[in-house]
N, C-alpha and C positions, 0 to 999 in steps of 0.2 A: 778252439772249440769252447762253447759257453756250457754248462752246464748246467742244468736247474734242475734241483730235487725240489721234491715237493712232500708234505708231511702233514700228521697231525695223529695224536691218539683216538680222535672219535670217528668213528666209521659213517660215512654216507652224507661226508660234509661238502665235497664234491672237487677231493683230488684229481679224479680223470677226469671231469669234465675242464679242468685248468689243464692240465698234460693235454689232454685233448685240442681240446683249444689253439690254445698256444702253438701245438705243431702244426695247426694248419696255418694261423698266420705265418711260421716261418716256411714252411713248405709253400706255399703262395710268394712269399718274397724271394722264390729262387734258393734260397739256403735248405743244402743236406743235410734234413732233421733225422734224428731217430728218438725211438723211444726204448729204455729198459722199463717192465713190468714185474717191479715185485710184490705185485701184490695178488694173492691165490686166485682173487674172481677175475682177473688176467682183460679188466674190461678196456683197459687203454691199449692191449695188444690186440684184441677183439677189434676195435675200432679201426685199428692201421692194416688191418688185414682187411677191412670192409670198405678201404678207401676205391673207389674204383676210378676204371681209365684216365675219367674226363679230370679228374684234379690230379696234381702233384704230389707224390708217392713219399710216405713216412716208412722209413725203416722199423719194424717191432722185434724187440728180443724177451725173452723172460727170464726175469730177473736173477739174481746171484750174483756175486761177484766176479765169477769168470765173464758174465756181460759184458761190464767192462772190458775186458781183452779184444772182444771180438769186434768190436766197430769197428765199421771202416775208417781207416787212413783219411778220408776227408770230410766226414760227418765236422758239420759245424755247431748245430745242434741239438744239442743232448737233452732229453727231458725224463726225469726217474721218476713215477708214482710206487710209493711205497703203500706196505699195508695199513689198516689199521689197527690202534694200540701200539704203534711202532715208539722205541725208545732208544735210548742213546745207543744202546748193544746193536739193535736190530739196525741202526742207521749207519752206525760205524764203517760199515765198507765203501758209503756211498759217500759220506759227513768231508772226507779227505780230497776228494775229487768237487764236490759242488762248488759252483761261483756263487749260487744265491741258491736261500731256501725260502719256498713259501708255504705260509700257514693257511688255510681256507677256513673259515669257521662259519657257523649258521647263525643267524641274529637271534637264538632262543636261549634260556637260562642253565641250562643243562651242555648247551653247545660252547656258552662262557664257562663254566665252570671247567669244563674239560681242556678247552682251552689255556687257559690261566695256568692250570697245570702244568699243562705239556712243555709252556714258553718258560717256567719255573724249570723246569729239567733242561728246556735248553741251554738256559743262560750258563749253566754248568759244564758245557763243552767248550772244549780247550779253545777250537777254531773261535767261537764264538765269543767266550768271555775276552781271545787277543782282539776283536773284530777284526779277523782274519773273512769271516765267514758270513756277509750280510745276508740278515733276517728280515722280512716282513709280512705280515698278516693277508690276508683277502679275503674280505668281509662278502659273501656267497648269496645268494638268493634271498636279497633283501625286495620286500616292498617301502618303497621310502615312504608312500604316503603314509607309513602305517607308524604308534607309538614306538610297536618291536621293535620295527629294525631303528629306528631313531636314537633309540633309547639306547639298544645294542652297540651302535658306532661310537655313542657316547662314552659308554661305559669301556668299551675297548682301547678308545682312544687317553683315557685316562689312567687306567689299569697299567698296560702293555706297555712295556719297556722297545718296542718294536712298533713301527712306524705300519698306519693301515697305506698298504700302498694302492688299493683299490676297490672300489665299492659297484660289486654287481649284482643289477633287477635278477630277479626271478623269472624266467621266460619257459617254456614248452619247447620254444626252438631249439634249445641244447639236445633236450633230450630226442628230438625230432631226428637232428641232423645228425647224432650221431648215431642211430641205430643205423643210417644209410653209409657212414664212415667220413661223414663231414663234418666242417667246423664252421663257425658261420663266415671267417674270413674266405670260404670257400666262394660266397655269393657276393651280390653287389647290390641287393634290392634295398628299395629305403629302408622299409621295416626292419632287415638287416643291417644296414649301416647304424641304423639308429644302435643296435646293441654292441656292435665294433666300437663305438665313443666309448663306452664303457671300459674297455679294457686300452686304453689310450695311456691313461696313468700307470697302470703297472705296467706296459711296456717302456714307458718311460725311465721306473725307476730300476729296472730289470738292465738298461743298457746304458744308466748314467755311468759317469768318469770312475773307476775307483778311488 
């Protein structure tokens, strides 16, 4: 079973729509996803509960650590949204278990700041400081054509002691497809594919060699 938590101190940087995400591409490639929700607005168990007939079915549980117990025996993968402001305490139960964590952050000043932080607290965890526990960033609803987010990738990529493993547009369709309980790995239409390249690279770096 792979694991991915997913994390970050500031709120509404767009943890579920990566958990999201993510488990429709693996629920589409045939693999038994599930999701743990710890996080109180409970929207990536929302989402799995809204998946209906016509796509491939994510398991959702809410969060704690007895979650972890309850999976099933052949869940292959695992995807944790935690809340926000989460910190070393509040990840601890999840931090032991994860194959990868990822950070999401927004291309604004206030969304580095918080960031920058949080990657300063992580480097402080035991998994992490052995690189027992790979880290990387996903820089969230960027417009490229614009300074911000230009300027944002810049500044992250110099900063951050952890590698940007993926750079995603800004699109409506997230929030579209997941009020219906889809992800966009669910469709095939160009306009969709064009945003599947997009998350190419961090699946990438998600299933390289350890």
């Amino acid at each position: 079973m792979l694991t991915t938590l997913v994390a970050s101190s500031k709120g509404g940087c767009g943890k579920s729509t990566l958990v999201t995400q993510l488990a429709s591409h693996w629920a589409q490639a045939g693999q038994h996803t599930a999701i743990i929700d710890a996080d109180r607005q409970g929207s990536s168990f929302r989402w799995a509960t809204l998946r209906p007939d016509s796509v491939p079915g994510v398991l959702a549980l809410e969060g704690g650590r007895k979650s972890l117990q309850r999976l099933p025996a052949d869940t292959q993968q695992l995807l944790i949204d935690t809340p926000a402001g989460s910190g070393e305490r509040e990840l601890e139960p999840y931090l032991e278990h994860a194959d990868v964590l990822l950070v999401p952050v927004l291309p604004s000043a206030f969304d580095l700041h918080a960031t920058l932080g949080f990657i300063a607290e992580l480097q402080q965890v035991n998994r992490i400081r052995r690189g027992k526990l790979p880290v990387a960033l996903v820089a969230n609803r960027l417009k490229p054509w614009t300074h911000a987010s230009q300027d944002a990738v810049t500044e992250l990529t110099e900063l951050s002691p952890f590698p940007i493993a993926a750079q995603l547009r800004d699109s409506q369709a997230y929030v579209l497809l997941s009020a219906l309980g889809k992800g966009i790995f669910d469709y095939q239409s160009e306009q969709v594919r064009s945003h599947q390249q997009d998350w190419k690279a961090l699946l990438r770096w998600i299933k390289r060699p350890s």
